[in-house]
N, C-alpha and C positions, 0 to 999 in steps of 0.2 A: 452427460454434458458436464464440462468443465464448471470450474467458478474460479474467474480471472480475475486475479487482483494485483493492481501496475502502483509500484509506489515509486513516488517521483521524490527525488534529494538533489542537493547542491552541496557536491563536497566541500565550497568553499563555507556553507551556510550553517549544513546541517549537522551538529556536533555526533562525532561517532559514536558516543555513548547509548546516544538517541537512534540512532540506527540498528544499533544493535539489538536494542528493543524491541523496534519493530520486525526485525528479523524474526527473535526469537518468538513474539507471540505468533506471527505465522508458521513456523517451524512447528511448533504447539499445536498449533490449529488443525495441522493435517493430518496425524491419525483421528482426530475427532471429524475433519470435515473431507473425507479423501478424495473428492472431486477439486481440493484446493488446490491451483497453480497460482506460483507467486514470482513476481521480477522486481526488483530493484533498480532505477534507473537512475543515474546521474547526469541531471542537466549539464551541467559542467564539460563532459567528456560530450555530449551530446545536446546541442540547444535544440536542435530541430525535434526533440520530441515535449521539450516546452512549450515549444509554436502548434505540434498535433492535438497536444491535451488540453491546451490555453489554459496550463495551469499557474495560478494568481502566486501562488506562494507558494516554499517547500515545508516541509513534507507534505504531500499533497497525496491520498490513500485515493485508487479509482478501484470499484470494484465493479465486472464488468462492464467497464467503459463510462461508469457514471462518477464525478466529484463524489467522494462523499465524503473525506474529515479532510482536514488541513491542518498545521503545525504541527504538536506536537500531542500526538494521540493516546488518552489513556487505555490502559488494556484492557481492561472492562468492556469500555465502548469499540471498539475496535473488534474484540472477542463476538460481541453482540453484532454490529453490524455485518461479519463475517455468517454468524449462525443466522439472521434473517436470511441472510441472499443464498442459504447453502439448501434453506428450506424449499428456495422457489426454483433449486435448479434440477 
C-alpha cells in the first residue's frame, strides 16, 4: 500500500526557497519510507484542487488525504509525521 502525500502551494505565495524544502525532505524520505508517493501542487495553475482539499492556507502538507501541517513545515516534524503514517500503512 502506498503512502500518499499531496502538498498544496501558491506559486504566487509560497517562496521557492520553501518548496524546495519540502521537496527535498520528501526526496529524503523515500529510500527510508519506499511506500512514499509524493505531488506538488500548485493552486495557482489549478484552483479546483483548493476547492477539493479545502485547503485554508498554503503550504498545506495532506498525507493520505488527511490536513496535517500548514505553512511552513519544519523537517523534523514533517520527517516525523511521514514516519507515523508510514508505520500504519
Amino acid at each position: 500500500m502506498k503512502l500518499k502525500v499531496d502538498v498544496l502551494i501558491a506559486s504566487c505565495c509560497t517562496p521557492v526557497d520553501v518548496q524546495k524544502r519540502i521537496v527535498a525532505v520528501l526526496e529524503g524520505m523515500k529510500s527510508r519510507v519506499p511506500s512514499l508517493e509524493w505531488k506538488l501542487m500548485d493552486i495557482e495553475k489549478d484552483p479546483e484542487i483548493a476547492v477539493k482539499y479545502k485547503a485554508p492556507m498554503t503550504p498545506a502538507i495532506y498525507i493520505d488525504g488527511k490536513l496535517e501541517m500548514m505553512g511552513y513545515p519544519k523537517q523534523g516534524l514533517l520527517e516525523d509525521k511521514i514516519r507515523e503514517h508510514s508505520i500504519q500503512v
